[in-house]
N, C-alpha and C positions, 0 to 999 in steps of 0.2 A: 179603708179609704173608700168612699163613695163612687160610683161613675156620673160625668155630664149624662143629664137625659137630653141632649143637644147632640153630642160628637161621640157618647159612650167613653171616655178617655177618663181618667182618675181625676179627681177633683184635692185636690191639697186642702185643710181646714181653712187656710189665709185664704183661697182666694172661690170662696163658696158661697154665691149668694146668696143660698138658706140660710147658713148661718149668720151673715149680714145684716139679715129680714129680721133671722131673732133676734140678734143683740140690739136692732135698733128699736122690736119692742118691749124684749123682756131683760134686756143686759144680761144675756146669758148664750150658752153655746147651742144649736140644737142638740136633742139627745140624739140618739140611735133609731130611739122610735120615729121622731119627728121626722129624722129623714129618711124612713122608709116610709111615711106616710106622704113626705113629702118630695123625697129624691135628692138630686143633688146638682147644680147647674155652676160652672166657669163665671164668675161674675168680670172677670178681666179674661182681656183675648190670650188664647194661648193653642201653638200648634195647631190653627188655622179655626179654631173653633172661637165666633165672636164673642162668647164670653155673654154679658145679660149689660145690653148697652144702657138701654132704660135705667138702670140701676148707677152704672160706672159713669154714667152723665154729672151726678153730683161730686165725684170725687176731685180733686182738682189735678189739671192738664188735660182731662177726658172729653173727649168732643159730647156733642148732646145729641142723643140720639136721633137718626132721621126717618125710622120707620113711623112717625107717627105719634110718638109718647110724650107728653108736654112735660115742661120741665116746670115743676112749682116750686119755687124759691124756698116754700115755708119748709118742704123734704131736705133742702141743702144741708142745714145743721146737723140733724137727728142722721143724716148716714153717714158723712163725716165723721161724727162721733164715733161712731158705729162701727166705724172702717177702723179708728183707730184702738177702740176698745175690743175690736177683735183680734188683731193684731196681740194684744195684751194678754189676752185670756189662752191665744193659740203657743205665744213663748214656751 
């Protein structure tokens, strides 16, 4: 299991917004590599760590993030999907 580079805390594969990233552009899991190249980050809030709200903006019930990150409608599908094809692949 990875850590948040946010809160250091473990990151479960559901709720990992690397691997998120890649399912929404390769439909696949990150490997091992990728996410030592690339880490590993809380895409939903958990035990006080905000999670990657810019991300969790498109999923539905999720507020839109207020730091600053526009929210483009055309990203709503593709993470969506993405959320739930991760979901899939993490069973």
């Amino acid at each position: 299991m990875w850590t948040c580079d946010k809160c250091g805390r473990p990151v479960g594969p559901r709720n990992d917004a690397v691997n998120l990233d890649f399912v929404s552009q390769h439909g696949t899991l990150a490997s091992p590599v990728e996410h030592f190249a690339y880490g590993a980050r809380h895409l939903l809030p958990i035990g006080g760590c905000e999670g990657s709200p810019s991300r969790a903006q498109y999923l539905p019930g999720w507020p839109r993030d207020t730091r600053g990150y526009p929210y483009t409608r055309g990203n709503e599908h593709t993470i969506r999907w993405a959320y739930i094809r991760l979901w899939e692949l993490v069973s």
